[in-house]
C-alpha positions in Angstrom: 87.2 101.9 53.3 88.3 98.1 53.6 88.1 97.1 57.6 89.2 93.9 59.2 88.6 95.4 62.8 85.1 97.4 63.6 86.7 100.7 64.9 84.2 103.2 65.7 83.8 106.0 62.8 83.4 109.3 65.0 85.8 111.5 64.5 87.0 111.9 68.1 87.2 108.1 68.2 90.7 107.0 66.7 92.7 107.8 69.8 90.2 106.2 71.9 90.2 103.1 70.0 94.0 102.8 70.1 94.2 102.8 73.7 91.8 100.0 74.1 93.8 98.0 71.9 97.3 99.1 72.9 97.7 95.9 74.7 97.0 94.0 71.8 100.2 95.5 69.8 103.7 94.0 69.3 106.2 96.6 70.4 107.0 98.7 67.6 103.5 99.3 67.1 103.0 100.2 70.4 105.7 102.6 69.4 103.4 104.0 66.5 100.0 104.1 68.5 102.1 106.0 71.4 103.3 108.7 69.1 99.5 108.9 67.3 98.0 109.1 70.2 100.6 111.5 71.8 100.8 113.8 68.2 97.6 113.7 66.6 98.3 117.1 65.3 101.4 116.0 63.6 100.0 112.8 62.3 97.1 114.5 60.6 99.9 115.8 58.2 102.6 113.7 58.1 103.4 110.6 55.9 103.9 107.0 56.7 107.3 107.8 56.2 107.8 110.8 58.4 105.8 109.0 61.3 108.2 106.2 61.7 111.1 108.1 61.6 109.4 109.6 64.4 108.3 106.7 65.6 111.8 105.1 65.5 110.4 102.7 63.2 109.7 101.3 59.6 107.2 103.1 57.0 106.2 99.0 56.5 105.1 99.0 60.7 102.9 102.1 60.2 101.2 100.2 57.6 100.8 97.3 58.7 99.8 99.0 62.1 96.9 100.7 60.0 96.0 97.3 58.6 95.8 95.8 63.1 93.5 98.5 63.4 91.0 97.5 60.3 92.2 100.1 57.7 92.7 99.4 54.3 96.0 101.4 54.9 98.2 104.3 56.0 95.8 107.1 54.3 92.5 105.9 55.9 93.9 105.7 59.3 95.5 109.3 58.5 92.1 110.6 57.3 90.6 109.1 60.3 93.2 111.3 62.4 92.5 114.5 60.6 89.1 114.3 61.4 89.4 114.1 65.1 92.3 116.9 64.7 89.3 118.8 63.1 86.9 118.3 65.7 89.5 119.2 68.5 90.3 122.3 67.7 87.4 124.9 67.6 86.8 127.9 65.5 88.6 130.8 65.5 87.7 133.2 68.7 84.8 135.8 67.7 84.9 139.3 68.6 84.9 140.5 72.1 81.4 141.4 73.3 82.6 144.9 73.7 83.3 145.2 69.5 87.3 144.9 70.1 88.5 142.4 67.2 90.1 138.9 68.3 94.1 139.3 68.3 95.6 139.1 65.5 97.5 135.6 65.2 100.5 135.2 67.2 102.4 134.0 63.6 101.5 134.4 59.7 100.2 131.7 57.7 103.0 132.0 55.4 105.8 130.9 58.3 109.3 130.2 58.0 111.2 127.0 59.5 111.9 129.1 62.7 108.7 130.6 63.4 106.8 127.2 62.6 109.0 125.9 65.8 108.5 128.6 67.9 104.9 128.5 67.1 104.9 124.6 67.8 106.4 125.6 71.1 104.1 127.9 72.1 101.4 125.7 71.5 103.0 122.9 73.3 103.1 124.9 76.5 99.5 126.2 76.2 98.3 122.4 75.5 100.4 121.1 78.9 98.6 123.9 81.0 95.5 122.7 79.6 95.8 119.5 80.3 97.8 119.0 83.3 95.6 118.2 86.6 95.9 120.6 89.3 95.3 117.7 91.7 98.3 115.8 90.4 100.7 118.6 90.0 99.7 119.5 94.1 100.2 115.8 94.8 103.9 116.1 93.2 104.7 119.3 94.8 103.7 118.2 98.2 105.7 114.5 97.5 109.0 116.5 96.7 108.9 118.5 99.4 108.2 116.4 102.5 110.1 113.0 101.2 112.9 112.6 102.8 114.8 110.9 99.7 114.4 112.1 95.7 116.3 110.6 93.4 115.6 111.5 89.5 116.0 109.3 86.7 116.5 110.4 83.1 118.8 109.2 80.4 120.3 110.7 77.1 118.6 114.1 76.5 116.6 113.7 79.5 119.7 113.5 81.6 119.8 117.8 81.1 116.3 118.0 82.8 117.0 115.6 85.4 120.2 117.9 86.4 118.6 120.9 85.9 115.6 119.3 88.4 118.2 118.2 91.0 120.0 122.3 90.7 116.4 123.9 91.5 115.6 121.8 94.2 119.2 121.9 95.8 118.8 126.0 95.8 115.9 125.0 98.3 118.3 122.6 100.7 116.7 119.8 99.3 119.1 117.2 98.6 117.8 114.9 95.4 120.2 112.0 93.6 120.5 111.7 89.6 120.6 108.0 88.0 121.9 109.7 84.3 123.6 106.0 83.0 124.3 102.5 83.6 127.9 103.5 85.8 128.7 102.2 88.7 127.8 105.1 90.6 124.4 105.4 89.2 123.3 101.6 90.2 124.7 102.1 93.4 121.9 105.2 94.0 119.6 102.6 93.0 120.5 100.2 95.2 119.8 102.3 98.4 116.0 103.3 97.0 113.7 102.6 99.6 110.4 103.3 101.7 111.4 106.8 101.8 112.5 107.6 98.4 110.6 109.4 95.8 111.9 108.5 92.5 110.8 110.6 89.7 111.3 109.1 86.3 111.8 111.1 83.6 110.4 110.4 79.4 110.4 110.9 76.2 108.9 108.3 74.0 110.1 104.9 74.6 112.0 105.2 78.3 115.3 104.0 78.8 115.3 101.0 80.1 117.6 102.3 82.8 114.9 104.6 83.6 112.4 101.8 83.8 114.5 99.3 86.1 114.8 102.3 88.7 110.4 102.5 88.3 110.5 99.2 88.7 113.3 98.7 91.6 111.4 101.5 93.7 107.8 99.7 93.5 109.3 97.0 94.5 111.0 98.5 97.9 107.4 100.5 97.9 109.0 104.2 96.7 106.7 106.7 95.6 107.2 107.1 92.3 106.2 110.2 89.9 106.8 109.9 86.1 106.9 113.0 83.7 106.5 112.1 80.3 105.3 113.1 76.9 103.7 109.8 76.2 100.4 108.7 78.4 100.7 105.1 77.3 104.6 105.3 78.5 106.1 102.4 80.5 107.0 104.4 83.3 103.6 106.5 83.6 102.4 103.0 84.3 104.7 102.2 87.1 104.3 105.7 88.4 101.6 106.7 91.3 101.6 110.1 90.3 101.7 111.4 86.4 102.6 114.7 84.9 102.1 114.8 81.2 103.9 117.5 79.0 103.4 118.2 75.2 106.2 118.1 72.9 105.1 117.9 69.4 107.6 119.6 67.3 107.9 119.9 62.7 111.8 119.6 63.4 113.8 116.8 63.4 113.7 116.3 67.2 111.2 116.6 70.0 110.3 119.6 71.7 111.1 119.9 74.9 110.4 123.6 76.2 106.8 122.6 78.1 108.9 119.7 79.8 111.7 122.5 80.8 108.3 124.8 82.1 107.0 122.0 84.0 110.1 121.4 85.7 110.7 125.5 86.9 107.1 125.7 87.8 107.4 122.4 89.9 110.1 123.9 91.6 108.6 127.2 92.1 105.3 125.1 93.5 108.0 124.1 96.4 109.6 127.7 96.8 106.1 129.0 97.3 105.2 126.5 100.1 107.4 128.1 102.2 109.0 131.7 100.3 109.7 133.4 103.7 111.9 130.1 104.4 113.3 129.8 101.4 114.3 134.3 100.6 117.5 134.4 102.2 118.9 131.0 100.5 117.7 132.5 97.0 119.3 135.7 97.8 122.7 134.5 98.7 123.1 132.2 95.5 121.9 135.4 93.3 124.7 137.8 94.8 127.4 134.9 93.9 
């Protein structure tokens, strides 16, 4: 293989490598190394073709985003993914000390269109529990409950979770702001961010840059800021003090989004529990409604 860069040739070493040089890319191939380094296991099988579309990109920006990195191409950088895909996931789970077989797969090998999602889904959830940090996830339950000001930021399809966030938390008495589009209304919530807002930003792929002023505006008038996103190399993980990180790789024509919908419940739920004497009557008068 042809290289004009000197990446490193462990397998685990591709995403790595990308990171270091993420600064170094223009910005649709910062859109490509993003999604790589956010869906290896997608990339490993995809083609140039199917990761820009992805990507929101060009087929001719994946290559010649191969070619930044020091790869003669699209397939060596793909090989070079497959391997660390191989090296990430371990061998199947032996038998149980006591003799009892592993359990049987959760879907056959021969799946259809709608188990292949369902099984993505289900291994998007189990790869966000794996990977969220406990310390991070008490930090943002503790932040939501004893700021005095949320307001939640979240554009296009992120607009539903951002509602949905604002519903759960208003069944606990907490009042929290959405900032859905560019209206009048909405840029008039950002104007009164302040010292004692937490503004939680919230991402899929490239932000909105609606999504990114408000990151931006609440630094600036020292907010706390939280960001939940799908992308670690995301604009508004960056501008956010405290990061939540959901997986939504997905075969179908859109991203998944059910880990993103359990992070939000289960961030709520982290706030019921703090206080679930408090909180039982509340609950039980909006269920008998």
């Amino acid at each position: 293989m042809k290289r004009t860069a000197s990446p490193t040739t462990t397998p685990e070493s591709l995403s790595t490598y990308i990171q270091a040089r993420f600064d170094d890319f223009s910005r649709s191939q910062k859109d490509v190394a993003q999604y790589i380094v956010d869906h290896l296991d997608e990339v490993a099988f995809q083609t140039a073709e199917e990761l820009a579309r992805r990507a929101n990109t060009s087929s001719s920006t994946v290559v010649r985003f191969s070619q930044a990195l020091g790869f003669e191409g699209y397939p060596e950088l793909q090989h070079s993914a497959r391997e660390e895909y191989r090296r990430r996931h371990a061998p199947a789970t032996p038998a149980k000390s006591n003799g009892t077989p592993p359990a049987a797969p959760l879907f056959s090998l021969d799946q259809n269109e709608f188990e292949t999602a369902l099984a993505a889904d289900h291994v998007n959830v189990e790869d966000t529990a794996r990977k969220v940090s406990r310390s991070e996830v008490e930090t943002a339950i503790e932040a939501i409950a004893t700021t005095p000001k949320l307001l939640v930021a979240g554009t296009d399809q992120m607009a539903f979770f951002a509602s949905y966030l604002r519903h759960l938390l208003m069944l606990l008495d907490l009042r929290a702001e959405i900032v859905a589009s560019p209206s009048q209304e909405s840029l008039g919530r950002l104007g009164r961010i302040d010292d004692e807002t937490l503004v939680i930003g919230l991402s899929a792929g490239r932000p909105h840059p609606l999504v990114v002023r408000a990151m931006k505006l609440a630094r600036h008038r020292k907010a706390r800021t939280m960001a939940i996103t799908d992308a670690t190399l995301s604009e508004v993980a960056k501008l956010a003090q405290i990061r939540l990180y959901y997986s939504s790789n997905s075969p179908a024509y859109v991203r998944s989004h059910t880990a993103l919908l359990s992070m939000v419940q289960a961030l709520a739920y982290g706030v019921y529990s703090r206080d679930a004497d408090g909180y039982a009557d509340r609950i039980k008068a909006f269920k008998l409604k």
